[in-house]
C-alpha positions in Angstrom: 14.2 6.1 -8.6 13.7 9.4 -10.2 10.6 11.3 -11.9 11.0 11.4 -15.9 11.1 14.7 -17.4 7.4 15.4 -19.2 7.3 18.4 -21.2 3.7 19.5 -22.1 3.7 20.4 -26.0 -0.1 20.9 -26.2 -3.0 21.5 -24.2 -6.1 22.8 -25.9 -10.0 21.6 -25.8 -9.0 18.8 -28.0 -5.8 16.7 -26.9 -2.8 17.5 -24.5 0.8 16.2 -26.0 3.5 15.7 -24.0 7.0 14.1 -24.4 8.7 12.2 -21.7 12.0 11.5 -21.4 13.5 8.8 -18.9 16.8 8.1 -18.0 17.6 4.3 -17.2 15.5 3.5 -13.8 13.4 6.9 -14.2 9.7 6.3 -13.9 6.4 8.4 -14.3 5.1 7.7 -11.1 1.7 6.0 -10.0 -1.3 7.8 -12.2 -3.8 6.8 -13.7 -5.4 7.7 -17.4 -8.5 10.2 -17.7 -8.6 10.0 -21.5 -7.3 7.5 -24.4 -4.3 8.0 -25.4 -2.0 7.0 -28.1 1.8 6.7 -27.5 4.5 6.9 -30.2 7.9 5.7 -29.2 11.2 8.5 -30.2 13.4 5.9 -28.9 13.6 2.1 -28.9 11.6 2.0 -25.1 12.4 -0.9 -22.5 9.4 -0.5 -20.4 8.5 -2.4 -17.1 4.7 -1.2 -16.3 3.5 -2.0 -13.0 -0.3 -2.4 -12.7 -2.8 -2.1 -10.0 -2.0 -5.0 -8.4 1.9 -4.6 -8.5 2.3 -7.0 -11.0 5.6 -5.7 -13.4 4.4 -6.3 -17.3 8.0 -5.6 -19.4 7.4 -4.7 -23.3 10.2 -3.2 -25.6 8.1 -0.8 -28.0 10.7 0.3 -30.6 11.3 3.6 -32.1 8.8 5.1 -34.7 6.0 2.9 -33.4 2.8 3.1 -31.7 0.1 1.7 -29.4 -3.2 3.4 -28.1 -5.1 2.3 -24.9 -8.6 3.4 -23.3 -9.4 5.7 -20.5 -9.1 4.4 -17.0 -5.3 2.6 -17.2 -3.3 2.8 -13.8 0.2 1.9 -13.9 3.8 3.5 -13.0 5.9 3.4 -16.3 9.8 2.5 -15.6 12.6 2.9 -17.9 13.8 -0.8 -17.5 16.1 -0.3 -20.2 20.1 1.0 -19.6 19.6 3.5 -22.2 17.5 6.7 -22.0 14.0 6.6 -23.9 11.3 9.1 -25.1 8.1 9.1 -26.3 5.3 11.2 -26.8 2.2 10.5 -25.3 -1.4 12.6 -27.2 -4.4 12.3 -25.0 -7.6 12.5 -26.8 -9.7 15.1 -24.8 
């Protein structure tokens, strides 16, 4: 699998915003969260999130929506879909 593309758009004392784009299979890697973050789907996005333990969650988030989730989340994203998908994460410094 390959590395999605993350394009910082922001980075100031406040919040960093970035936008990552995955082709089908692309992933983020393993990382883990050092702020909360909100995430706001560009695309419809077929994601398998692997946890901690291994264990694959799927979810579809669809385009124009969003979620939020705390400081301290470990997973490796995957683009489980067979279409590209974007989002753009803002971390809340």
């Amino acid at each position: 699998m390959a590395n999605c593309i993350a394009t910082q758009l922001i980075d100031d004392d406040r919040v960093r915003v970035t936008r990552f784009e995955f082709q089908p299979g692309d992933e983020t890697g393993w990382h883990r969260h050092g702020f909360d973050y909100v995430i706001t789907a560009i695309t419809d996005c077929q994601m398998e999130l692997i946890g901690p333990d291994g264990t694959p969650n799927c979810v579809t988030v669809p385009a124009g929506t969003s979620y939020r989730r705390t400081e301290g989340i470990e997973h490796n994203v995957i683009n489980a879909g067979d279409a590209p998908m974007s989002f753009v994460e803002v971390e809340l410094k």
